[in-house]
KOLDRENKE-348976 format. One line per field, with one value per residue: residue number from 1; x, y, z of N, C-alpha, C in turn; residue in one letter. Coordinates in nm, 3 decimals. Example, Ala and Ser with C-alpha at 12.3 -4.5 7.8 and 13.67 -1.06 7.14 Angstrom:
REM residues 2
num <- 1|2 .
n.c1 <- 1.319|1.285 .
n.c2 <- -0.569|-0.225 .
n.c3 <- 0.780|0.708 .
ca.c1 <- 1.230|1.367 .
ca.c2 <- -0.450|-0.106 .
ca.c3 <- 0.780|0.714 .
c.c1 <- 1.320|1.290 .
c.c2 <- -0.330|0.003 .
c.c3 <- 0.780|0.787 .
residu <- A|S .
//
This chain:
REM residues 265
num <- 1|2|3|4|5|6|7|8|9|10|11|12|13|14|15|16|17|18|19|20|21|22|23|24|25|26|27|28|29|30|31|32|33|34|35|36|37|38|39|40|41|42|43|44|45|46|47|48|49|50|51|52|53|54|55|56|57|58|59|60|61|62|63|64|65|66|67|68|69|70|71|72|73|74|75|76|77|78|79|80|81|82|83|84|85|86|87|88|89|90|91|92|93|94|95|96|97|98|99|100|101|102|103|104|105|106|107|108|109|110|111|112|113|114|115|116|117|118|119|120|121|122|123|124|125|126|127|128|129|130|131|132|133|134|135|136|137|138|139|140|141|142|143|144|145|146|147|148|149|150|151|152|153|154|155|156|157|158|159|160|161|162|163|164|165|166|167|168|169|170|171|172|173|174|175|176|177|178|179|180|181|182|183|184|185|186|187|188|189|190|191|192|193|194|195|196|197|198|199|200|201|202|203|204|205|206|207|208|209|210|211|212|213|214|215|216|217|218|219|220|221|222|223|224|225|226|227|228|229|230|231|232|233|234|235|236|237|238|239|240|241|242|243|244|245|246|247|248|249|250|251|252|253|254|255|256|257|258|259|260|261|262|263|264|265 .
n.c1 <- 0.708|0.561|0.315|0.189|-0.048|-0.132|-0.372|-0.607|-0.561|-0.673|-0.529|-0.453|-0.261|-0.070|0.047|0.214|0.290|0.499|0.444|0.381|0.368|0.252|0.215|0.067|0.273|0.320|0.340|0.347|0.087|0.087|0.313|0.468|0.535|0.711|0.623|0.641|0.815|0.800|0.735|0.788|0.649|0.576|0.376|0.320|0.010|-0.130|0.157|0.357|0.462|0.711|0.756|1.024|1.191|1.316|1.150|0.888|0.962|0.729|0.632|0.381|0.199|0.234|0.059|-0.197|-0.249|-0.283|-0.503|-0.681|-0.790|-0.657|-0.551|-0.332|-0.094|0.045|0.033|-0.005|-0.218|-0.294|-0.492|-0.490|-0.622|-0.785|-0.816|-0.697|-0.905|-1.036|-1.181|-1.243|-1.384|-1.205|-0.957|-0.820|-0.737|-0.495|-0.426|-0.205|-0.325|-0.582|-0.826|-1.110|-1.470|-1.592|-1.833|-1.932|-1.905|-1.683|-1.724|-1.941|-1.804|-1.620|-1.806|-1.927|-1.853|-1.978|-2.226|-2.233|-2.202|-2.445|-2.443|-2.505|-2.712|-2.658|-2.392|-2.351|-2.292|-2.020|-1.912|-1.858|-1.693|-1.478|-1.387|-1.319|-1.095|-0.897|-0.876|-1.098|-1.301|-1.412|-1.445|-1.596|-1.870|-1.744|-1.604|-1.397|-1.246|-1.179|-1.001|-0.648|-0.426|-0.291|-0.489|-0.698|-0.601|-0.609|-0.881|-0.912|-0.779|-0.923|-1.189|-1.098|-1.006|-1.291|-1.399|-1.298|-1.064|-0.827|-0.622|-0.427|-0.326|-0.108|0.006|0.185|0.097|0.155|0.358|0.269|0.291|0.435|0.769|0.741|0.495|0.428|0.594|0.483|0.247|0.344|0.361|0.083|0.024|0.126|0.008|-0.214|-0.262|-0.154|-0.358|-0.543|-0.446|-0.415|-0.295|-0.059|0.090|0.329|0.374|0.648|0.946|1.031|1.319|1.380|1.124|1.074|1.217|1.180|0.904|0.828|0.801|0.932|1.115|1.100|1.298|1.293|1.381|1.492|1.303|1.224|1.041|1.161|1.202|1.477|1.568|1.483|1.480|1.481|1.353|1.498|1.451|1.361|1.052|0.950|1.118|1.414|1.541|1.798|1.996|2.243|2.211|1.975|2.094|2.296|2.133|2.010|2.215|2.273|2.059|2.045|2.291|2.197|2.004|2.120|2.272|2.070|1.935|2.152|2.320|2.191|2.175 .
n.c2 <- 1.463|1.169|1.023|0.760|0.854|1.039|0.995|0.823|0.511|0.346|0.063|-0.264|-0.519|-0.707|-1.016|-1.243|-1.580|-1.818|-1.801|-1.919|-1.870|-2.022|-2.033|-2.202|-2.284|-2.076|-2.181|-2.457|-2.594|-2.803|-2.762|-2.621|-2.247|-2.131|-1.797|-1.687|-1.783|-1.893|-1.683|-1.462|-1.221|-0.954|-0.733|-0.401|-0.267|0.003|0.053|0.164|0.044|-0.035|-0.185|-0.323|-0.381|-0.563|-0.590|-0.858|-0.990|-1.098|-0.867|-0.705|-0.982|-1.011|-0.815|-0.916|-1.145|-1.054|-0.889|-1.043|-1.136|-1.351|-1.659|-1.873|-2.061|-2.251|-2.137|-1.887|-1.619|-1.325|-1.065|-0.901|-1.111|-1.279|-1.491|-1.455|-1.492|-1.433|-1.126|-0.810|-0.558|-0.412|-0.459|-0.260|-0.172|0.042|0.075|0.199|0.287|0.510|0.448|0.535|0.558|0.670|0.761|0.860|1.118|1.304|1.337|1.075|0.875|0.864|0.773|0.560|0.304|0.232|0.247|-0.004|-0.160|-0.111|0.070|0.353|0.505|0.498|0.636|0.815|1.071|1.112|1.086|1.340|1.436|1.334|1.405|1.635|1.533|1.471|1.726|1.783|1.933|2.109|2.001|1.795|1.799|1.691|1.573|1.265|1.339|1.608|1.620|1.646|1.404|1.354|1.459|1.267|1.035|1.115|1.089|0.801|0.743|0.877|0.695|0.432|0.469|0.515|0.306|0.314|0.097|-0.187|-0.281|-0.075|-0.117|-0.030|-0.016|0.085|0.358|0.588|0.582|0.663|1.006|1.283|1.376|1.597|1.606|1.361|1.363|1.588|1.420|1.208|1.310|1.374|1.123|1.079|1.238|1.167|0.918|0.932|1.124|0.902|0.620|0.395|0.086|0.042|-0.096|-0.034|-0.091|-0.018|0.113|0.331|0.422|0.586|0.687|0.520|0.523|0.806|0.779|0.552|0.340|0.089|-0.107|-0.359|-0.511|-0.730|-1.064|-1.137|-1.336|-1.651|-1.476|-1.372|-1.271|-1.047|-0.858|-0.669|-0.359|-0.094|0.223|0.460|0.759|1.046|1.215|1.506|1.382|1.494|1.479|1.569|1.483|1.348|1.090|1.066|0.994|0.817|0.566|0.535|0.454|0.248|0.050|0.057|-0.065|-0.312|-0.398|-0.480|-0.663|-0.870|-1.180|-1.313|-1.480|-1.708|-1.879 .
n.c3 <- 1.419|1.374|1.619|1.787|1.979|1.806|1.628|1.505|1.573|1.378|1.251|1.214|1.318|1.092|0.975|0.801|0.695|0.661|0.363|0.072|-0.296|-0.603|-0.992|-1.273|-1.554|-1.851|-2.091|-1.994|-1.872|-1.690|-1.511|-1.262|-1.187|-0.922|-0.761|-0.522|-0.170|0.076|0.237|0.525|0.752|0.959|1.044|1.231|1.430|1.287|1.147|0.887|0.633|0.349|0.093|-0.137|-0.413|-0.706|-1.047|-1.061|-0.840|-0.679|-0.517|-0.605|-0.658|-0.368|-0.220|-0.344|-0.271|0.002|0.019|-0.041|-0.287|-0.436|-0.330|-0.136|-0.216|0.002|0.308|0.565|0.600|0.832|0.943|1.254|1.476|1.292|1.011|0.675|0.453|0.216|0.012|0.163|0.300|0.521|0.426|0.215|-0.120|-0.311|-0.669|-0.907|-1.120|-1.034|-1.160|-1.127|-1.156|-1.450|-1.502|-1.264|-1.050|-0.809|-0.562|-0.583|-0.641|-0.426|-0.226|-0.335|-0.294|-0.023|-0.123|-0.259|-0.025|0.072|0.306|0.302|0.364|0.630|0.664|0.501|0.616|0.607|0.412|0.314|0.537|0.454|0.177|0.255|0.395|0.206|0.110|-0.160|-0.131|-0.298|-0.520|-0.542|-0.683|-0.983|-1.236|-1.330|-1.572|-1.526|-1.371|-1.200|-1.232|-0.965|-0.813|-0.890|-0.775|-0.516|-0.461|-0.512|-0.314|-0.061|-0.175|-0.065|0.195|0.363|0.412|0.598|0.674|0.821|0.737|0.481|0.154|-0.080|-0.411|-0.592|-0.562|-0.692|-0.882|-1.130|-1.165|-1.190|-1.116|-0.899|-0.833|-0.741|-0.469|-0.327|-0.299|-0.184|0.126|0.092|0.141|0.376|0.543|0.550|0.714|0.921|1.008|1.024|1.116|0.960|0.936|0.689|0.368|0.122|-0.198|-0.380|-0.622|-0.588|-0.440|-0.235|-0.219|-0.079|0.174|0.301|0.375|0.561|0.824|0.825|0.600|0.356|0.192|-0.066|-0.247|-0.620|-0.856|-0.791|-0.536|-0.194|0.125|0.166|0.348|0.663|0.712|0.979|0.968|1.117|1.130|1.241|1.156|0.995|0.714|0.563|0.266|0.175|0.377|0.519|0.696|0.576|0.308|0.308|0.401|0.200|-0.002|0.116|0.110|-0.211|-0.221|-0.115|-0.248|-0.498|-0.428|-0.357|-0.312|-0.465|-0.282|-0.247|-0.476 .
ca.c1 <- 0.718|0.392|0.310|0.051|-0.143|-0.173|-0.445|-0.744|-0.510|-0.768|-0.494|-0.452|-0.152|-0.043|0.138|0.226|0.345|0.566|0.349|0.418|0.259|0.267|0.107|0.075|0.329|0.265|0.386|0.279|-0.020|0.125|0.426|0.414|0.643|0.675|0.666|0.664|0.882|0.806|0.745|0.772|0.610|0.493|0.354|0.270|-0.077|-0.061|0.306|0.373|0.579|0.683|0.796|1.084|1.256|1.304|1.034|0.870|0.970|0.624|0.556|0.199|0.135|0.199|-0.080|-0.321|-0.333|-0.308|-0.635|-0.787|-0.828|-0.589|-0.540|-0.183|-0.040|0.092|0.082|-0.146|-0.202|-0.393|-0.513|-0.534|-0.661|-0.872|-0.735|-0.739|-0.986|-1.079|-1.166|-1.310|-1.368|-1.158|-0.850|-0.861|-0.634|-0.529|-0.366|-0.147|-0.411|-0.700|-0.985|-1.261|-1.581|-1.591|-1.962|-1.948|-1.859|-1.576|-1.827|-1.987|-1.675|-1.582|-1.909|-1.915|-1.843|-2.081|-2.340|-2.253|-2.224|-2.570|-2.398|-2.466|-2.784|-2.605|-2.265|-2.350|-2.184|-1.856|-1.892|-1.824|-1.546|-1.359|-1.360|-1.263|-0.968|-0.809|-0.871|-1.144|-1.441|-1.474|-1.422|-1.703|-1.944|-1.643|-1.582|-1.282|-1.147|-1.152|-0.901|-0.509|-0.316|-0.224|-0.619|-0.764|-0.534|-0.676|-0.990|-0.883|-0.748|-1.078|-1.239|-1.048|-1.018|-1.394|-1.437|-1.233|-0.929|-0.752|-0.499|-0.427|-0.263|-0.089|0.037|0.281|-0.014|0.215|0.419|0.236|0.306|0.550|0.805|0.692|0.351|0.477|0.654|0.374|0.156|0.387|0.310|-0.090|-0.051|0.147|-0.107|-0.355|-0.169|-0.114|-0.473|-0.617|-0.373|-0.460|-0.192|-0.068|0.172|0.341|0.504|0.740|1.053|1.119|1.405|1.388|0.986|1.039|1.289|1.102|0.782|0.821|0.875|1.063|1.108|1.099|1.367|1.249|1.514|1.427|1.216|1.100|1.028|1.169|1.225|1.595|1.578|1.377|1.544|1.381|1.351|1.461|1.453|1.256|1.007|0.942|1.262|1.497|1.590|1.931|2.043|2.365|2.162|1.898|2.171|2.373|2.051|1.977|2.337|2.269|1.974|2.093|2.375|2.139|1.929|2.217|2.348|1.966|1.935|2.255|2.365|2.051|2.181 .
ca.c2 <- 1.317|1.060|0.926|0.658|0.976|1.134|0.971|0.707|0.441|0.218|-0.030|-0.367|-0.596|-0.799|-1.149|-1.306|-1.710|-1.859|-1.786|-1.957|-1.896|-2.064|-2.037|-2.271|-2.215|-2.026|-2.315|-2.610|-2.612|-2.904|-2.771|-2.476|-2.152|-2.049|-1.624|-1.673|-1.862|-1.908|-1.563|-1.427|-1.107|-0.898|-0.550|-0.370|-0.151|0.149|0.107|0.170|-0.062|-0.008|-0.315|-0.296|-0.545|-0.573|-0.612|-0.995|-1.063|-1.088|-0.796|-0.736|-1.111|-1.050|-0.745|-0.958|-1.226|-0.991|-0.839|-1.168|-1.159|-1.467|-1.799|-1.865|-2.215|-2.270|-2.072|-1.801|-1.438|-1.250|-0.942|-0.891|-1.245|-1.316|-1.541|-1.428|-1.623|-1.360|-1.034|-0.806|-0.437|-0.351|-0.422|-0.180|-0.145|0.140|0.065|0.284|0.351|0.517|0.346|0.591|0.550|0.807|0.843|0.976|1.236|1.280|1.240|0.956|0.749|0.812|0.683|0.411|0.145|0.254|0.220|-0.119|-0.260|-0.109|0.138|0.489|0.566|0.530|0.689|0.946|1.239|1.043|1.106|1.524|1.441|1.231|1.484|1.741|1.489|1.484|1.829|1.788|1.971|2.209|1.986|1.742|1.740|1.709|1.414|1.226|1.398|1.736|1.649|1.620|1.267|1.381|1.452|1.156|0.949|1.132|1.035|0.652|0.686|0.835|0.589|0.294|0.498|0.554|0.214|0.211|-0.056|-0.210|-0.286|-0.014|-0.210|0.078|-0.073|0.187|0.411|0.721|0.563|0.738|1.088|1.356|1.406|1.714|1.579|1.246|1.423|1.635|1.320|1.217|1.426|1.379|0.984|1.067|1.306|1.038|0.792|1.005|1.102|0.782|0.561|0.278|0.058|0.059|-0.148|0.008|-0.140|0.112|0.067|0.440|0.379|0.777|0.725|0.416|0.582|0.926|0.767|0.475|0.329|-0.024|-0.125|-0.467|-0.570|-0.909|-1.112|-1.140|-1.421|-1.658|-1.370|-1.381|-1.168|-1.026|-0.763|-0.569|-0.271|0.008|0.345|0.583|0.922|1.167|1.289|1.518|1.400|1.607|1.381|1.531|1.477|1.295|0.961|0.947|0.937|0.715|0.476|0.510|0.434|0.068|-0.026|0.007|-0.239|-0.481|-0.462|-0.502|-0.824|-0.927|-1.301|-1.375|-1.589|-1.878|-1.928 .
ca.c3 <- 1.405|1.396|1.717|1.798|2.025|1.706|1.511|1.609|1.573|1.329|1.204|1.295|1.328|0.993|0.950|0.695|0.784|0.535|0.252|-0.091|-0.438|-0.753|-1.076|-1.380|-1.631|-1.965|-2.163|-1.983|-1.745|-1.532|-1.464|-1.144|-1.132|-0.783|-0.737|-0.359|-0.145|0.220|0.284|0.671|0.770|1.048|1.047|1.380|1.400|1.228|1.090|0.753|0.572|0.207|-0.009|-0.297|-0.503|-0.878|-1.104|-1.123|-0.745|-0.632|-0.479|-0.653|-0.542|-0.228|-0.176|-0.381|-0.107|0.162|-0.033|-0.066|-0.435|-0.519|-0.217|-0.098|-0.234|0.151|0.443|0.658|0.660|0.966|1.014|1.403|1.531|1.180|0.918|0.579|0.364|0.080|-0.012|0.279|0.313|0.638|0.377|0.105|-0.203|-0.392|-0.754|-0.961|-1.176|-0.960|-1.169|-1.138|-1.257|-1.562|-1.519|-1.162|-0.978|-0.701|-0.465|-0.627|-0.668|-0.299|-0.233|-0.455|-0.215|0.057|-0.207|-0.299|0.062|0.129|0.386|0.289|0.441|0.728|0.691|0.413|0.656|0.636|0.268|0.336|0.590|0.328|0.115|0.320|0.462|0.093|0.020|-0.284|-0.135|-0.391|-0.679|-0.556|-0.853|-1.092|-1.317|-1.302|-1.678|-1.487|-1.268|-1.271|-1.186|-0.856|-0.781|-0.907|-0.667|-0.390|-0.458|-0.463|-0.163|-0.021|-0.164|-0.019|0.359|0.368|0.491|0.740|0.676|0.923|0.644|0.345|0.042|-0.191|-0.533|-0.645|-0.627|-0.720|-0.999|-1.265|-1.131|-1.218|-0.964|-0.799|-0.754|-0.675|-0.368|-0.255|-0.269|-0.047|0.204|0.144|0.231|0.505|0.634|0.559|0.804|1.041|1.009|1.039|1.245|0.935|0.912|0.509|0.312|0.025|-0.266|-0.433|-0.675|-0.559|-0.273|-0.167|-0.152|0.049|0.302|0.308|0.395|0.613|0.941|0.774|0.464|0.311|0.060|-0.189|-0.386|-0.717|-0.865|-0.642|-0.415|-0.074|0.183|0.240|0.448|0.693|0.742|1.034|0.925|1.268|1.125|1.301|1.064|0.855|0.703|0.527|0.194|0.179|0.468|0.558|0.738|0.460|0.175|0.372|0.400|0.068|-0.061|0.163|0.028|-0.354|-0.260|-0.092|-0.433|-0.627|-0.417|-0.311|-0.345|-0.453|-0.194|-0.243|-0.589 .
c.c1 <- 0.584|0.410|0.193|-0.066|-0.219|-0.320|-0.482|-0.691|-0.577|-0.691|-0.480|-0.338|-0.150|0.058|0.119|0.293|0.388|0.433|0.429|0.367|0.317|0.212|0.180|0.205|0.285|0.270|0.336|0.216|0.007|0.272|0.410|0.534|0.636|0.716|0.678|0.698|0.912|0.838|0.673|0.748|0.554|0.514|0.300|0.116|0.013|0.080|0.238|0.522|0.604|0.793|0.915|1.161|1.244|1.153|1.011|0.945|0.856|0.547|0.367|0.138|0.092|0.090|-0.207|-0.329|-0.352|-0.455|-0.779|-0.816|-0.723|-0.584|-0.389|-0.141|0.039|0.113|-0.013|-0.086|-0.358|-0.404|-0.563|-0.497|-0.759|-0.772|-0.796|-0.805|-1.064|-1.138|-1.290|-1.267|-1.267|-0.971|-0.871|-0.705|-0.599|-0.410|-0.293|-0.210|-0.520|-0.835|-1.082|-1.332|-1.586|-1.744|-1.982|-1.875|-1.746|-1.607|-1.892|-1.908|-1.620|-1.700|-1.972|-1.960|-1.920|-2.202|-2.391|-2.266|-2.390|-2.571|-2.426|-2.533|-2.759|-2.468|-2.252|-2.280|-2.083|-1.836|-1.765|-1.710|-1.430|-1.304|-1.251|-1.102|-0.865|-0.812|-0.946|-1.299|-1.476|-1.479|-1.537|-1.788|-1.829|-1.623|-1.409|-1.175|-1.131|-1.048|-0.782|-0.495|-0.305|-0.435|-0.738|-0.692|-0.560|-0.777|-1.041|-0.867|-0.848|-1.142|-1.203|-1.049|-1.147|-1.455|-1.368|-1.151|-0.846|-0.635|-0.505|-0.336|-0.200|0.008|0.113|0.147|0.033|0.306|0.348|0.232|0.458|0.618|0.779|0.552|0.345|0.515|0.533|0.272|0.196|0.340|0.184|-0.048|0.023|0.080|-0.224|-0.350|-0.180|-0.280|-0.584|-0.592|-0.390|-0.331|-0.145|0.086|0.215|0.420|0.570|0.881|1.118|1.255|1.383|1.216|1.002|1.090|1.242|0.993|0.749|0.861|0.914|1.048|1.184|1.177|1.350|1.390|1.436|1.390|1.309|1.147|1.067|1.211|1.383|1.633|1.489|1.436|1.445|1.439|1.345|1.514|1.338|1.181|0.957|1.088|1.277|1.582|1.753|2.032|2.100|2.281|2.031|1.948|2.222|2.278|2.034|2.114|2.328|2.181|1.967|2.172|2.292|2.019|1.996|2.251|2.220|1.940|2.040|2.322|2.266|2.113|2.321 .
c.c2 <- 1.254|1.018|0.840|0.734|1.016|1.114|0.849|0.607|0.319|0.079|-0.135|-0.434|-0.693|-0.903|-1.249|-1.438|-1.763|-1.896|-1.822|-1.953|-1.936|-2.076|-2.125|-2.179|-2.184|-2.123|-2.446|-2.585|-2.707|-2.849|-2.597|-2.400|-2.070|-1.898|-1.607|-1.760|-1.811|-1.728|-1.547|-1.288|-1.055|-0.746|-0.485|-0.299|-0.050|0.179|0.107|0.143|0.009|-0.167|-0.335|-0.426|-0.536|-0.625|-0.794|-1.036|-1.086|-0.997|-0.731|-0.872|-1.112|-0.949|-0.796|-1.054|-1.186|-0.931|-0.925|-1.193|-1.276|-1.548|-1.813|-2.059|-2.341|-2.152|-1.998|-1.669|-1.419|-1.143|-0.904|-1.067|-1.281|-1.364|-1.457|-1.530|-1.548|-1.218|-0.970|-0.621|-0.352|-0.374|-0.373|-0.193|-0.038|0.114|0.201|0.362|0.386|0.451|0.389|0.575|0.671|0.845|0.852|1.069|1.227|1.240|1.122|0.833|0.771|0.713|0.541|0.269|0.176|0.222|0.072|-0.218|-0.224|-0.004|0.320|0.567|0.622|0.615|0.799|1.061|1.239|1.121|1.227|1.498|1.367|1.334|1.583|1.689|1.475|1.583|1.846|1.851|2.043|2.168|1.838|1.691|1.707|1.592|1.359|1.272|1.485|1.763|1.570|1.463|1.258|1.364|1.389|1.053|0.982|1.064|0.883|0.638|0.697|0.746|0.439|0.323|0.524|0.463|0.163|0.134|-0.041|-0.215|-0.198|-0.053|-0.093|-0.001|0.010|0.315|0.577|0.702|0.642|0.890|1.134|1.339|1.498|1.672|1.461|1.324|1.495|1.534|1.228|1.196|1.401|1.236|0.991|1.147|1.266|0.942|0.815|1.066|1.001|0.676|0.428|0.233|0.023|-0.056|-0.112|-0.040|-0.014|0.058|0.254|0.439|0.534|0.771|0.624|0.512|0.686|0.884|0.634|0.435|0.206|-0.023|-0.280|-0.459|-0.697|-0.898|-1.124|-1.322|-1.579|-1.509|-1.397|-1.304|-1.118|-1.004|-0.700|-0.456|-0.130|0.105|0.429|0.712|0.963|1.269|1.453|1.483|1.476|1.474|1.432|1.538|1.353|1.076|0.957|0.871|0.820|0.549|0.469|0.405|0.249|0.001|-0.031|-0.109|-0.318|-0.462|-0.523|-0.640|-0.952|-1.058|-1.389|-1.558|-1.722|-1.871|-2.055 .
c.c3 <- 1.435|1.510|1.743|1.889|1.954|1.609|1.590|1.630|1.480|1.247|1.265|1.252|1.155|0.991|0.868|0.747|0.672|0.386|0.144|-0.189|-0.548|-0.866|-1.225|-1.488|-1.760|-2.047|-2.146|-1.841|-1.629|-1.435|-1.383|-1.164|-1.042|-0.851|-0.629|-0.296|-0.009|0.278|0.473|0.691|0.861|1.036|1.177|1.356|1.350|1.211|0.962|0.653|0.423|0.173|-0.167|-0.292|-0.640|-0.924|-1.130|-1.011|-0.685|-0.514|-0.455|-0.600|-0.441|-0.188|-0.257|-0.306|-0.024|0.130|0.007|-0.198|-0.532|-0.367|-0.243|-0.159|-0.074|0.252|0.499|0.633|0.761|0.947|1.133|1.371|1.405|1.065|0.787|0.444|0.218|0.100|0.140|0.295|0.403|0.537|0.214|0.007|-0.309|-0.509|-0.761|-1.075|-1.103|-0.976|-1.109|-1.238|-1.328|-1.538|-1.386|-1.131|-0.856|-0.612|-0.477|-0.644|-0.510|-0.210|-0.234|-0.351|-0.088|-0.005|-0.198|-0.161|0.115|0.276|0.386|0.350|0.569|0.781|0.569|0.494|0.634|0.500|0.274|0.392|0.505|0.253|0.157|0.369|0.334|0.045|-0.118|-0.263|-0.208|-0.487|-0.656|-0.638|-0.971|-1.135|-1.322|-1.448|-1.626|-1.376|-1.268|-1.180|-1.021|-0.769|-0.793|-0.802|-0.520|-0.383|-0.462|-0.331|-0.043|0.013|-0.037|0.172|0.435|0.427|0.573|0.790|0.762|0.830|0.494|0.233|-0.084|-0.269|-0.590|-0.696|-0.671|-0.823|-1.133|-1.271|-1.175|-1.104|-0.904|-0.784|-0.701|-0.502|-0.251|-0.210|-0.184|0.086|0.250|0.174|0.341|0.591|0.666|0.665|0.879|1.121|1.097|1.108|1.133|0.899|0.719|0.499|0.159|-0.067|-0.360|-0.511|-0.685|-0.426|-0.228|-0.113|-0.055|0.162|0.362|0.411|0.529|0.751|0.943|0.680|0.461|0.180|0.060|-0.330|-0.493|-0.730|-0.801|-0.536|-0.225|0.029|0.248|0.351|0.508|0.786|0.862|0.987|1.058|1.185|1.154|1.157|1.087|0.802|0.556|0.394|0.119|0.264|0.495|0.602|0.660|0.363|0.245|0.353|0.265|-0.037|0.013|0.093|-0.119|-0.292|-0.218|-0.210|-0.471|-0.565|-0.354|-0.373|-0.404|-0.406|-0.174|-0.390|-0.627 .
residu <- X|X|X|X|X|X|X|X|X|X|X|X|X|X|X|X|X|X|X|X|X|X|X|X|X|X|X|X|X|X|X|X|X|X|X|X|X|X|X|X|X|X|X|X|X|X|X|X|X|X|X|X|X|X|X|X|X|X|X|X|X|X|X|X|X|X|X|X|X|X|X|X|X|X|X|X|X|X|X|X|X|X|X|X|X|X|X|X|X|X|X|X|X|X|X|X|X|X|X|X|X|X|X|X|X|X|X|X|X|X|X|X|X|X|X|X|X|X|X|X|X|X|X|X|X|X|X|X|X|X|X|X|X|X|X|X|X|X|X|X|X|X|X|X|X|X|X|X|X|X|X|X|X|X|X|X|X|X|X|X|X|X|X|X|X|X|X|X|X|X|X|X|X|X|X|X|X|X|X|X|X|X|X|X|X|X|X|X|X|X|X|X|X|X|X|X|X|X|X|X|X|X|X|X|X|X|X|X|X|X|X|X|X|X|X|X|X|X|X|X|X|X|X|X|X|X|X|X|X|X|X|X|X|X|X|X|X|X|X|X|X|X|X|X|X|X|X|X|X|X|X|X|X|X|X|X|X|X|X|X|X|X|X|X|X .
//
C-alpha cells in the first residue's frame, strides 16, 4: 500500500472555490453557455484524485484552469497558499495524445522543457534519472515513430515530472491504449506517484481505472458540470479488481452516473 514515508512527498494541496465557466455560444456571441457551475474542490498533498462524468460535463475545463491555460468566469483555485493566475511549470499536464516532438529524441523531448525554461545546464543529470524512472534508458536516442503507444506516454509523463509539479493534471492520458497496456500503464503511473509523492488529478471515463488507481474519486453531473460526489477509495493497494469490495464499488458508481444530476433538473 502507498504511504506518505514512501516517496519525497513533492505535491501540494489543491482547491478549487466555487469555480464557474462560461463560454460564448456557437450561435450567438452574446449569449453565455455555462460548462461549470460553482465548482467545490479540495485535494490533499500527494493524493490522487481521478475525475469521471459523461462526456461535455467539463471535466477537460476543469484541468485547463487548474493548468492556467483558460481564467475562471468566478471563483479561485490554489495550489498550496498561491492563487492560480496562469500557466506555471510546478503544474504539469499530460494529454491523451503524448505530443512529441517528431524531430527529437526520447531524451530530447524529456528535455524539452528544461531547454526552454533555460534550466538544463543545471539539471541535465535529472535528465538520466527520468529516464531511468520510466524505464526508457535504452531507447534514449530513439524517435518518437520507434516507439509503441504505451512508450510514448511514458515519455510525456517524464517530460511533465521532470519539473517537478506540485500538481500533475492527466487528461485521459491512457485512453488511446489497448487494454493490456492500458492496465500495465496503470501500474507505471502508480509507480510514478508513489515515486514522486506529486499530487495528480486524473480525468478518466474508465470507472475500473478510476477505482484501481485512486485514493477518491470525483463524480460531475452532466452539462453544466457540477460536482456530485466525492467518493474515498479505502482499498489497500495493490488492489485486486475482482474482488468482492471493488465490484461492489464499481456497481455504485455506475448508478450514481446513471442518476448524476438528476435531481437539479
Amino acid at each position: 500500500m502507498v504511504t506518505s514515508s514512501s516517496h519525497p512527498n513533492e505535491g501540494s494541496a489543491l482547491r478549487i472555490h466555487q469555480v464557474s465557466k462560461d463560454f460564448p455560444a456557437s450561435d450567438n456571441p452574446e449569449r453565455r453557455v455555462p460548462a461549470l457551475d460553482t465548482v467545490d474542490l479540495s485535494v490533499g498533498a500527494s493524493e490522487l484524485v481521478s475525475i469521471v462524468g459523461p462526456s461535455g460535463c467539463g471535466k477537460s475545463t476543469l484541468l485547463r484552469l487548474i493548468a492556467g491555460l483558460d481564467t475562471v468566469s468566478s471563483g479561485e483555485l490554489w495550489v498550496g497558499s498561491e492563487p492560480i493566475t496562469g500557466p506555471n511549470a510546478q503544474r504539469g499536464l499530460v494529454f491523451q495524445d503524448p505530443n512529441l516532438f517528431p524531430w527529437l529524441t526520447v531524451k530530447g523531448n524529456i528535455q524539452a522543457g528544461l531547454v526552454a525554461r533555460g534550466l538544463l545546464g543545471e539539471k541535465r543529470h535529472e535528465v538520466d534519472e527520468f529516464l531511468k524512472l520510466v524505464g526508457l534508458q535504452d531507447f534514449a536516442n530513439s524517435y518518437p515513430h520507434h516507439l509503441s503507444g504505451g512508450m510514448a506516454q511514458r515519455v510525456a509523463l517524464a517530460r511533465a515530472l521532470i519539473n517537478h509539479p506540485k500538481v500533475l493534471l492527466l487528461d485521459e492520458p491512457l485512453g488511446a491504449l489497448d487494454a493490456f497496456t492500458r492496465m500495465r500503464m496503470q501500474d507505471e503511473v502508480l509507480r510514478l506517484w508513489q515515486a514522486r509523492g506529486t499530487t495528480m488529478l486524473l480525468v478518466t471515463h474508465d470507472i475500473d481505472e478510476a477505482i484501481y488507481m485512486s485514493d477518491s474519486i470525483v463524480i460531475m453531473t452532466p452539462h453544466p458540470g457540477r460536482i456530485e460526489r466525492t467518493i474515498r477509495v479505502d482499498l489497500e493497494r495493490p488492489r485486486q479488481r475482482n474482488s468482492q469490495e471493488f465490484l461492489q464499488l464499481r456497481g455504485e458508481i455506475l448508478e450514481l452516473l446513471h442518476f448524476a444530476g438528476r435531481a437539479v433538473h
